[in-house]
Backbone bond lengths (Angstrom), bond angles and torsions (degrees), N, CA, C in turn:
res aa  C-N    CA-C-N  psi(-1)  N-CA   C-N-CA  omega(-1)  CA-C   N-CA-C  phi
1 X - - - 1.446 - - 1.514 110.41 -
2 X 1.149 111.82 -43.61 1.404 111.73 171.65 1.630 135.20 -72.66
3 X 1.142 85.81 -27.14 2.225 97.20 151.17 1.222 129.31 -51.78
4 X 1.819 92.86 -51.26 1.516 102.72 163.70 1.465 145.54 -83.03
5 X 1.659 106.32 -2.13 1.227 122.07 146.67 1.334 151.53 -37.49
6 X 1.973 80.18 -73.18 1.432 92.67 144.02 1.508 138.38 -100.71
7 X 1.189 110.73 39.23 1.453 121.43 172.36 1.904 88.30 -94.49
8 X 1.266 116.55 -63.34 1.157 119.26 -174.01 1.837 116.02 -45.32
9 X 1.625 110.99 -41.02 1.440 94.92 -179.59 1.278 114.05 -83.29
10 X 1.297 113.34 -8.65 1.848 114.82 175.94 1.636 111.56 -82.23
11 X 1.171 101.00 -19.01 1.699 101.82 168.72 1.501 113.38 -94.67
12 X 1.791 130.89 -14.16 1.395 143.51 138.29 1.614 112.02 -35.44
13 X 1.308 100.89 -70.57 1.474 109.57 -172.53 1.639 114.21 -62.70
14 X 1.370 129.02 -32.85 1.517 129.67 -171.34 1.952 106.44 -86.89
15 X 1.221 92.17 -32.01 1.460 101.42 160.59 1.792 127.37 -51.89
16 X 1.569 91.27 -51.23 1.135 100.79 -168.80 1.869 106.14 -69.84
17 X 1.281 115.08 -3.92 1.492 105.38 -169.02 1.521 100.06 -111.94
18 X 1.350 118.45 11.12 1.491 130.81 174.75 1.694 105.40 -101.24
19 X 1.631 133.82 -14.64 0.845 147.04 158.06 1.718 124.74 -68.88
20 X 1.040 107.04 119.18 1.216 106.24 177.69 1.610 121.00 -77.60
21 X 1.579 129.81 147.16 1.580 110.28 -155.12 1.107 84.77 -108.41
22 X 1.847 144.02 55.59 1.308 114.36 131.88 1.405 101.65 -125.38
23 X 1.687 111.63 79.15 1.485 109.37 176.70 1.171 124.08 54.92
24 X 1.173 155.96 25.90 1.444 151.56 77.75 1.563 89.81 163.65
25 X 1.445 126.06 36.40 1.322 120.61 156.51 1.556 110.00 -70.32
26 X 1.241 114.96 167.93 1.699 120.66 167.82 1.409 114.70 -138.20
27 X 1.136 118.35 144.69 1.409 120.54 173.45 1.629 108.27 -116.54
28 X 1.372 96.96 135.45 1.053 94.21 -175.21 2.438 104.78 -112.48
29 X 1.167 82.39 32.93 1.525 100.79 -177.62 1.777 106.20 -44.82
30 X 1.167 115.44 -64.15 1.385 126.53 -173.34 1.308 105.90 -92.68
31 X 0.853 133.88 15.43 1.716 134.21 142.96 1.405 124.01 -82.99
32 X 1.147 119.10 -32.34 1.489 111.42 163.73 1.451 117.23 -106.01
33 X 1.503 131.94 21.06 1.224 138.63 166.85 1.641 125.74 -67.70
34 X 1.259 114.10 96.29 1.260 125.46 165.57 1.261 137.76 -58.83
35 X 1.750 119.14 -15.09 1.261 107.04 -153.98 1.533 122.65 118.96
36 X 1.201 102.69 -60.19 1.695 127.49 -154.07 1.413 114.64 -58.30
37 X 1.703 96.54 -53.10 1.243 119.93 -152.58 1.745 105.19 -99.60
38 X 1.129 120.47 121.44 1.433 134.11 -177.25 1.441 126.58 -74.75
39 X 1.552 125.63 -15.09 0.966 134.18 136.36 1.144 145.67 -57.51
40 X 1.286 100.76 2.78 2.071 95.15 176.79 1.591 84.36 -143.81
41 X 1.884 106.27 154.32 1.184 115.53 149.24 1.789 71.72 123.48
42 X 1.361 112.71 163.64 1.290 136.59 -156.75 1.793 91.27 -75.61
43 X 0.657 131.81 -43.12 1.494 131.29 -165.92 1.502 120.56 -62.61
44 X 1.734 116.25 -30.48 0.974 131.15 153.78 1.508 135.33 -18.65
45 X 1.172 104.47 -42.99 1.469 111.83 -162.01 1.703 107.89 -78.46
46 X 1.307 113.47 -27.30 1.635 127.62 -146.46 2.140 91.57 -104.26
47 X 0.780 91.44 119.77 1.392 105.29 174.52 1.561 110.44 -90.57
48 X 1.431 124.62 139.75 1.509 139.49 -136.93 1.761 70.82 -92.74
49 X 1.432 100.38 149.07 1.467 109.71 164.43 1.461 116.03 -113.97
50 X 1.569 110.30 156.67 1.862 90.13 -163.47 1.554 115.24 -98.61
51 X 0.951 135.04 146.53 1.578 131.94 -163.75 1.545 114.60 -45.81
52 X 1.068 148.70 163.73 1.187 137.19 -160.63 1.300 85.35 -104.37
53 X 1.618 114.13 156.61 1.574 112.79 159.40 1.325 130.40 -103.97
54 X 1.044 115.88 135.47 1.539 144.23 -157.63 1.794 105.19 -88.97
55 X 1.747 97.06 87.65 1.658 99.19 176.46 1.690 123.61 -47.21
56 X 0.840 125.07 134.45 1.922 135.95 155.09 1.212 122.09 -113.62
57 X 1.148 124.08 178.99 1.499 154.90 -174.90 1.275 97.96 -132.32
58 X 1.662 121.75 135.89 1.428 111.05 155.08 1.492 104.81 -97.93
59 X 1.386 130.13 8.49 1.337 129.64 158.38 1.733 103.46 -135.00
60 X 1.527 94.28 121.16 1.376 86.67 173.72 1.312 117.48 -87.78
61 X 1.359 133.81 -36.62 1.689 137.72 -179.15 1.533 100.59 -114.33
62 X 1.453 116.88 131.46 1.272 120.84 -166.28 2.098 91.78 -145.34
63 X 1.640 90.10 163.18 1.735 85.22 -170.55 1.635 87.63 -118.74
64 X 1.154 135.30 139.31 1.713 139.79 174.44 1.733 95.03 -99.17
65 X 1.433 105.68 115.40 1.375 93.15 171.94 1.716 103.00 -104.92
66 X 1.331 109.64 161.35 1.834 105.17 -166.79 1.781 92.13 -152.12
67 X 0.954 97.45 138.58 1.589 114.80 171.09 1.510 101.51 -70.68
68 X 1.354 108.89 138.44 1.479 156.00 -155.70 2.193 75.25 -67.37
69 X 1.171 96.67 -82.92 1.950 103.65 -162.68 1.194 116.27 -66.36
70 X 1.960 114.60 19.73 1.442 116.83 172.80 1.897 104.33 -100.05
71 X 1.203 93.38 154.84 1.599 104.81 -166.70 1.888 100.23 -101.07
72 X 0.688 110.54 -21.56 1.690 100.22 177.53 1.802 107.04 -131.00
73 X 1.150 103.56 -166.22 1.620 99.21 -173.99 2.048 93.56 -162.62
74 X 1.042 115.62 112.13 1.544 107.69 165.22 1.297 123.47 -97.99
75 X 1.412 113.74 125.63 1.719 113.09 179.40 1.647 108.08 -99.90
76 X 1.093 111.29 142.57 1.248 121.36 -173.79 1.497 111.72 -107.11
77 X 1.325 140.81 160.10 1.449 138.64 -145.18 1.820 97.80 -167.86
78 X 1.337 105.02 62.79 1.756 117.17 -172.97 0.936 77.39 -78.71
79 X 1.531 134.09 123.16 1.523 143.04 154.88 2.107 97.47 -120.46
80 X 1.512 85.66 133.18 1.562 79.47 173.31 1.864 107.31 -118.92
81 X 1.492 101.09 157.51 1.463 112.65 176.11 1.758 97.48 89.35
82 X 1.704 113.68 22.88 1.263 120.56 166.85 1.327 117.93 -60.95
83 X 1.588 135.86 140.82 1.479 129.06 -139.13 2.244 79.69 -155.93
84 X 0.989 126.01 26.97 1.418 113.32 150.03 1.812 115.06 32.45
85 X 1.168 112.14 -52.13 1.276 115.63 -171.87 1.437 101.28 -80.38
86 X 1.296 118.95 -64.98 1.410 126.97 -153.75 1.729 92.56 -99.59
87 X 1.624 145.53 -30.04 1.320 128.34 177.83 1.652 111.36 -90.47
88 X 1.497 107.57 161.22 1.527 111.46 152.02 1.559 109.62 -143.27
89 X 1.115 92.14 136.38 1.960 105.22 -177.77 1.214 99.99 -85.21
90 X 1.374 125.32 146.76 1.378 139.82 -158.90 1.396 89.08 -156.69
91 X 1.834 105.01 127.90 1.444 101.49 170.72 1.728 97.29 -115.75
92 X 1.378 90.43 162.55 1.660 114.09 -170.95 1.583 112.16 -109.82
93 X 1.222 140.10 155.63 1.345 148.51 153.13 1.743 102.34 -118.91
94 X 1.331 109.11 109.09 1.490 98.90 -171.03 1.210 118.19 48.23
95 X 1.515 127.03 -139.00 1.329 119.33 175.51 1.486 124.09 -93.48
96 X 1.490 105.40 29.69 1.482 83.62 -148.68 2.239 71.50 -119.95
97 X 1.745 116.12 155.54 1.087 122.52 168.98 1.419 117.72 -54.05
98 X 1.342 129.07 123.75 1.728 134.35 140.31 1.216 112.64 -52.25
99 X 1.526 114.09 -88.36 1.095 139.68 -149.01 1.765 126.00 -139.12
100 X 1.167 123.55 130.28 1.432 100.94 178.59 1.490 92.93 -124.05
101 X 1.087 108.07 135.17 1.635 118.83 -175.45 1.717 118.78 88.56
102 X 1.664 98.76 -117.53 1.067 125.18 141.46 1.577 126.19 -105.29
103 X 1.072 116.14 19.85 1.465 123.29 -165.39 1.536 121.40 -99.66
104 X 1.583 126.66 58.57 1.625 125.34 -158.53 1.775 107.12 -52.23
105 X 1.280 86.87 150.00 1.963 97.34 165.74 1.528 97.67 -100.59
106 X 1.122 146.06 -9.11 1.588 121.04 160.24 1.205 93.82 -149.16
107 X 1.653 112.94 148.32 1.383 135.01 149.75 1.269 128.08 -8.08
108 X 1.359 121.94 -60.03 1.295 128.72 -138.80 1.699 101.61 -83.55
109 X 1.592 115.41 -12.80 1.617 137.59 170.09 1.407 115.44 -90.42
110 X 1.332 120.05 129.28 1.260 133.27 -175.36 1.450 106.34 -112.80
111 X 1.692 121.55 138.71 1.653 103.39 167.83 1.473 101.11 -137.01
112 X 1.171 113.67 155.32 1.742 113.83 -179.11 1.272 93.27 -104.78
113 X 1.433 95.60 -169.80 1.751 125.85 -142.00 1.925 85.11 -87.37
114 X 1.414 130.08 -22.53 1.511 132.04 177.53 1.064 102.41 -81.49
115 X 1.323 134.12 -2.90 2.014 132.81 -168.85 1.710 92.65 85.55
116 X 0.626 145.10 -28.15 1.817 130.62 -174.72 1.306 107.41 -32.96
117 X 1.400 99.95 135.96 1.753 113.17 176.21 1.272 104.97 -109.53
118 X 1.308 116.53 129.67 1.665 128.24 173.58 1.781 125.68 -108.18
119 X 1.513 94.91 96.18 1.391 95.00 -159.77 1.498 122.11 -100.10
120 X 1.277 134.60 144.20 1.861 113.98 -168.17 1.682 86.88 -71.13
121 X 1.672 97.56 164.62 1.683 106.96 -167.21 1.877 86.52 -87.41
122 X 1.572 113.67 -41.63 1.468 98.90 -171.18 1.601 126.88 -6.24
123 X 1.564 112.30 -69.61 1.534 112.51 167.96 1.019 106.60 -135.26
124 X 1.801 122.82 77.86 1.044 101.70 151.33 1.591 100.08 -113.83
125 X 0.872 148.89 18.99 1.882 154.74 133.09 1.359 93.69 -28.90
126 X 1.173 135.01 -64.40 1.765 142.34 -141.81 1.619 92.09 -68.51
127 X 1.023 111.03 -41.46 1.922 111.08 -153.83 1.668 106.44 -126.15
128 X 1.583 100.75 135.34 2.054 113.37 171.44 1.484 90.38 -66.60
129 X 1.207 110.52 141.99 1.567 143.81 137.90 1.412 109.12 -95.71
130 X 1.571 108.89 135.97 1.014 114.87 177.18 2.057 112.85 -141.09
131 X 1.108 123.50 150.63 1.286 128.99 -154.40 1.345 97.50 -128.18
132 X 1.533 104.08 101.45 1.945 100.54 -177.10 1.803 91.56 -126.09
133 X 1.773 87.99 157.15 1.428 114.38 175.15 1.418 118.95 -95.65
134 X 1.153 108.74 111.94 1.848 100.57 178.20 1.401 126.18 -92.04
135 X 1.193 152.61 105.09 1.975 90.25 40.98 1.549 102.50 -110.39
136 X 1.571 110.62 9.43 1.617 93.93 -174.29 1.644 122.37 -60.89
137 X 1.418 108.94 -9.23 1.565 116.97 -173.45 1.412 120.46 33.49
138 X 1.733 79.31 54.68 2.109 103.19 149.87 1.702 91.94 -97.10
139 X 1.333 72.85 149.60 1.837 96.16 -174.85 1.679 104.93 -137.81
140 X 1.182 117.63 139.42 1.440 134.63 176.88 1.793 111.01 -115.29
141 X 1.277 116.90 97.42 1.303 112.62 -168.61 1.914 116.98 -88.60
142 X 0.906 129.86 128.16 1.628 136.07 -167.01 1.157 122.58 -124.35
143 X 1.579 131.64 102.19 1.202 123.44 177.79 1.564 106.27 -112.18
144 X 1.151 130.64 176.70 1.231 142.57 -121.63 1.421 106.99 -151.46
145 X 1.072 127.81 121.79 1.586 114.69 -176.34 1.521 101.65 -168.11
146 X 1.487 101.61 146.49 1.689 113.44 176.00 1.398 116.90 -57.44
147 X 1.317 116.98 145.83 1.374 114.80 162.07 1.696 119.34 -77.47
148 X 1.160 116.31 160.46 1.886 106.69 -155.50 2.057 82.68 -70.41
149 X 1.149 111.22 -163.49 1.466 129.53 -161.29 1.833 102.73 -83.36
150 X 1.201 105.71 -23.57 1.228 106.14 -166.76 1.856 117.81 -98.66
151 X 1.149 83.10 -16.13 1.696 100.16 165.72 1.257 111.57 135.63
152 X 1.805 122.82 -29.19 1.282 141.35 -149.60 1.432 91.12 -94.45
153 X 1.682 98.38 148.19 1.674 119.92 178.26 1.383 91.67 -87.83
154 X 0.613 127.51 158.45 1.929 150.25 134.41 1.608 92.39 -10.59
155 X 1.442 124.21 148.43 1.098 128.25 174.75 1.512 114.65 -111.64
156 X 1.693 125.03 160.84 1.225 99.58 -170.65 1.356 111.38 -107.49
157 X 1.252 125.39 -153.46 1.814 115.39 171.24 1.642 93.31 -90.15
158 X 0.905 128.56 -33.08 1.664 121.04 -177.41 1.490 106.51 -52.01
159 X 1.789 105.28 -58.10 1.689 95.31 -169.37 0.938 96.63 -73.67
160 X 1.758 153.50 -48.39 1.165 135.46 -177.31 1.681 122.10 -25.44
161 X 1.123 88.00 -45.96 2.063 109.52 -164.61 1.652 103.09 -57.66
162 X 1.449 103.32 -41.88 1.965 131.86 -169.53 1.570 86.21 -88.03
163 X 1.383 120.50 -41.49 2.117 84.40 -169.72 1.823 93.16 -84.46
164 X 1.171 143.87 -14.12 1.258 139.05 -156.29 1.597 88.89 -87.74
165 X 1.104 131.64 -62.28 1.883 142.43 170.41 1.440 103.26 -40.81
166 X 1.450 139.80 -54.35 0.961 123.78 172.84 1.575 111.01 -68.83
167 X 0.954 109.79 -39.95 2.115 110.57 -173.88 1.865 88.35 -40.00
168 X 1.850 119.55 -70.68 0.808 114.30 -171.82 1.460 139.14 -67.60
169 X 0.972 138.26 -3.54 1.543 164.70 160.35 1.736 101.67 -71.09
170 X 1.380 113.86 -54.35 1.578 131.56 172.11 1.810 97.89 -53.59
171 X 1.435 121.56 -32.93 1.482 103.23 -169.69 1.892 100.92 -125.91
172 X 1.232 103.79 21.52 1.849 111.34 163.87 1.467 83.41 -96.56
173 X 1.356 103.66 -86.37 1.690 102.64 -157.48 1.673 121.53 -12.87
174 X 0.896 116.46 -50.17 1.635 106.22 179.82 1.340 126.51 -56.03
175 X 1.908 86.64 -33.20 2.076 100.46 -168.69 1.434 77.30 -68.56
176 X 1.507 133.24 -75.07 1.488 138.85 -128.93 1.833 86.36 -67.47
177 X 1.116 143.13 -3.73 1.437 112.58 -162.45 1.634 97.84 -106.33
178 X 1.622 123.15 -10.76 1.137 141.19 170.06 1.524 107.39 -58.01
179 X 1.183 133.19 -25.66 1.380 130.59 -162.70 1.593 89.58 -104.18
């Protein structure tokens, strides 16, 4: 009797793994799966996520020039491929933290709703500001400097190159209109 006991629950149990556990429907889904078709097969379910974007600068070190009899100075921090969710801009004074977010470590700095830092001009000549992305650690570096006495920044080799081309074009034109 007891052979046949368990003869009976071992033929219970081998049964039971020939049963399918949602009430004896069958799918025959992955039996005719080729490959092809993008709707079936475990992978289906998970939707592709999109690459994260990777902040830049199209200038990374830039010079702010500011008139001598202005009382504040704002630096700006145009970072593109900014992602709100996943970055935070953090501004720097040398090495030491400003700000992380919108969140200042002293008073005397203002930032708007674009990240702009508003700094008194007193000293900000003396010290780099710098404009980093967290956590990709792109950085935008900014120094600060007077404009000469007369109003004019420093000139660059570009405009130099453009007022020297016009000077000369300014002293053909007359010869060339003689002919």
């Amino acid at each position: 009797m007891l052979s046949m006991t368990h003869f009976l629950l071992l033929s219970v149990i081998i049964a039971s793994l020939y049963l399918p556990a949602h009430g004896g429907e069958t799918s025959n889904d992955y039996e005719d799966y080729d490959g092809d078709d993008s709707s079936h097969g475990p992978g289906h379910l998970q939707k592709p996520t999109p690459a994260p974007l990777i902040p830049y600068f199209n200038e990374g070190q830039v010079v702010v020039y500011v008139n001598s009899t202005a009382k504040s100075v704002k630096l700006d921090c145009p970072v593109q491929n900014y992602d709100a969710k996943s970055h935070v801009i953090m501004w720097y004074k040398d090495e030491k933290s400003v700000s992380t977010g919108d969140q200042l470590s002293t008073k005397e700095y203002t930032i708007d709703k674009q990240f702009a830092l508003t700094i008194p001009v007193e000293n900000a000549t003396s010290h780099n500001y710098s404009c980093w992305i967290m956590p990709s650690k792109v950085r935008r570096n900014i120094t600060v400097e007077f404009q000469t006495p007369n109003g004019a920044s420093s000139i660059s080799w570009p405009n130099t190159l453009y007022s020297i081309i016009l000077s000369v074009f300014a002293l053909i034109y007359p010869l060339a209109s003689r002919f």
